[in-house]
N, C-alpha and C positions, 0 to 999 in steps of 0.2 A: 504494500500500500504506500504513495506517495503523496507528500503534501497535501496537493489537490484532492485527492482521494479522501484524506482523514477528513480534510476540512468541510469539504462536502458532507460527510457523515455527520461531522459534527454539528452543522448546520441544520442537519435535518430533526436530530435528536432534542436539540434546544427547542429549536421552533425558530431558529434565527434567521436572516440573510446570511451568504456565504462571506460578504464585504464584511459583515459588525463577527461575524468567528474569527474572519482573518484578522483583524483589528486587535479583535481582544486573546488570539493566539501570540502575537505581536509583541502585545503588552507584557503578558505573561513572564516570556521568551525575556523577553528586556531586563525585565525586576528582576527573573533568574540571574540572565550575565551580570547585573550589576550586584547583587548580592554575593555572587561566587569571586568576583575583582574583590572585594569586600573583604573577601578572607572568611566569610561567614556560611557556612554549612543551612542546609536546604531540606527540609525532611514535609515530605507530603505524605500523610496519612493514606494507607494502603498503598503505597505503590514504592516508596521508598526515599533514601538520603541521599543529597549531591555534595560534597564535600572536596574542597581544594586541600593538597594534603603537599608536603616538601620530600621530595625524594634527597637521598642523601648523595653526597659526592661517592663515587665507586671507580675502579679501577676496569677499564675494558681491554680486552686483549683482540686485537686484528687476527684473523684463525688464520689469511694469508701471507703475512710477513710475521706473526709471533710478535709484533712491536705494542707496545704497554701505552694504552693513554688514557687520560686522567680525565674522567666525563664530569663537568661541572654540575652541582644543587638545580634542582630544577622544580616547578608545581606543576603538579600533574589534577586531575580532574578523578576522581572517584565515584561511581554508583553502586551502594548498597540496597538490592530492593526489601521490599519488607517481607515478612514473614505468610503476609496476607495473601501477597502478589505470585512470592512462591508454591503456596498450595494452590492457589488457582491454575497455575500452569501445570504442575503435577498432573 
């Protein structure tokens, strides 16, 4: 299923127009990236947690030259779905 597809559904399930789903899928979308820049963790009841977490500096090895380089701290982007979410899909 593709964008157009979800929002179409979504649209039909609300009672909405597709323009006011897109809008407020939009919105949503937004508050999330700006909460997760934020540093602040995201937890939606039945579905699960978005959480920015810092990986640590670690040592990588090239498999074709054997040469050693040093992969700097980085944030990575986390989902834990919920417990809810898991048994449904079961």
């Amino acid at each position: 299923m593709n964008n157009k597809e979800f929002t179409s559904e979504l649209a039909k399930r609300l009672g909405c127009t597709i323009k006011e789903t897109s809008d407020q899928m939009t919105s949503f979308l937004s508050e999330l990236t700006q909460n997760l820049q934020e540093g602040n963790s995201l937890t939606i009841q039945g579905f699960g947690t978005f959480e920015v977490r810092k990986k640590s500096e670690r040592i990588s090895i090239n498999p074709t030259t054997r040469q050693r380089m040093l992969v700097p701290p980085k944030l990575v982007l986390t989902y834990r779905p919920s417990v809810l979410l898991k048994d449904k899909i079961k």
